[in-house]
C-alpha positions in Angstrom: 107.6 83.4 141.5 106.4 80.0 143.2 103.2 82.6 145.7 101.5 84.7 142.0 98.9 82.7 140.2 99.5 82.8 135.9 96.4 84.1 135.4 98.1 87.3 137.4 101.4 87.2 137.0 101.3 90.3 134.5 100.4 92.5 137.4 103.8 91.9 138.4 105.4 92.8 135.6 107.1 96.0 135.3 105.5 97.5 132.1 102.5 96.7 133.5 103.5 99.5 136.3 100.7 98.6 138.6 100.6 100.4 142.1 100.8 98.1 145.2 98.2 99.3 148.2 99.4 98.5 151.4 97.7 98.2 154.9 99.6 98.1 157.4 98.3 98.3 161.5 98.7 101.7 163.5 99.7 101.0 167.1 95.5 102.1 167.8 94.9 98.6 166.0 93.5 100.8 163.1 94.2 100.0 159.4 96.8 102.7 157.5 96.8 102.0 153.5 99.8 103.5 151.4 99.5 103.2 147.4 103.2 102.4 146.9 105.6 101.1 143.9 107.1 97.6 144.5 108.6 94.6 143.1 109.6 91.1 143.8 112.8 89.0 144.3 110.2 85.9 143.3 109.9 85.0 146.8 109.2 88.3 148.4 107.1 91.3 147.7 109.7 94.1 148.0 108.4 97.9 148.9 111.0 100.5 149.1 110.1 103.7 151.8 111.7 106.7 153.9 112.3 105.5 157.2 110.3 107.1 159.4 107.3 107.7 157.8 103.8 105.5 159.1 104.2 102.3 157.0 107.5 102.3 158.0 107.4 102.3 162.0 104.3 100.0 161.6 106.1 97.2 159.3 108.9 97.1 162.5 106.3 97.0 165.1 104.0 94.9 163.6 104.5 92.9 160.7 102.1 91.2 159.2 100.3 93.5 156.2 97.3 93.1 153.5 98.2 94.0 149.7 96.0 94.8 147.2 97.7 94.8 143.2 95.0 96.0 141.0 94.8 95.9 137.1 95.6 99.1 136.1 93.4 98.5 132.7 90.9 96.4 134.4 90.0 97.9 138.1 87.5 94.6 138.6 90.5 92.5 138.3 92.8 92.6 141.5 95.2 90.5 144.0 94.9 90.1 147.5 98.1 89.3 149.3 98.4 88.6 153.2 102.0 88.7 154.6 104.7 89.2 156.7 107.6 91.4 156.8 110.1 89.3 157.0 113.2 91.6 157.4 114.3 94.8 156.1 117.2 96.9 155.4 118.9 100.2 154.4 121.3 97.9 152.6 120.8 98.8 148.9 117.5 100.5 149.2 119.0 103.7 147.3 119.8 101.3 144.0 116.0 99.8 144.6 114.4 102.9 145.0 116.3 104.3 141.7 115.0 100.7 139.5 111.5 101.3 140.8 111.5 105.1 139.6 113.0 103.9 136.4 109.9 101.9 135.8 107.3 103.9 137.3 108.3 107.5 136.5 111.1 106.6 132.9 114.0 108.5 135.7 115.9 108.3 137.9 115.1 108.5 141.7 115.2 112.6 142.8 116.5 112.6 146.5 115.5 114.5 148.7 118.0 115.6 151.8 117.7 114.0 155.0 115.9 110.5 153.3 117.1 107.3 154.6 115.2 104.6 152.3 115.0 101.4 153.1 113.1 97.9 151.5 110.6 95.6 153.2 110.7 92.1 152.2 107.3 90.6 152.7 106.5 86.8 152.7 103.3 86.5 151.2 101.3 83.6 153.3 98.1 83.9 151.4 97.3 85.1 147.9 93.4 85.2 146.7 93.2 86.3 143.0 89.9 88.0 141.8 
């Protein structure tokens, strides 16, 4: 994981369960920020969504995003990440989305009909630990 700092490289690890907030850029040119649950291939930030929903039409139209990771024991101590999507796909998104509930929630994933989930990888191009 080559992009996270040491001193914050437990945010991103999954007992730590810290939430991911996401800006993304409505087609207005106004911010939209999601709190989501995420993870990372070590090159990638991965998020896992419905297709459909806002962050999701706004990551294809316009990809690069602002991420916030902050310490869920310490809210003074954070991670800024700037990015951009760099592709995405249904492919496996049901397996991703059932590991993140795992962590997050201790079970597995409860669908819901008529979800389509799919995962963002975003290339982080500048990190800016506090």
């Amino acid at each position: 994981m080559s992009f996270i700092p040491e001193t914050h490289a437990d945010l991103f690890k999954p007992e730590t369960k810290a939430f991911l907030f996401l800006a993304t850029v409505m087609d207005d040119g106004t911010p939209q920020v999601t709190p989501v649950w995420f993870n990372t291939d070590g090159e990638h930030i991965l998020i896992n969504t419905n297709e459909g929903r806002t962050k999701d039409r706004n990551m294809k139209a316009r990809p690069a995003v602002a991420m916030v990771i902050q310490d869920p024991a310490d809210p003074y101590r954070y991670i800024l990440i700037r990015g951009n999507v760099e592709s995405y796909t249904t492919e496996g998104a049901d397996k991703h989305i059932s590991l993140l509930s795992e962590i997050y929630d201790g079970e597995p994933w409860k669908y819901r009909p008529g979800q389509k989930r799919i995962i963002f990888k975003i290339k982080p191009t500048r990190v800016d630990p506090h």
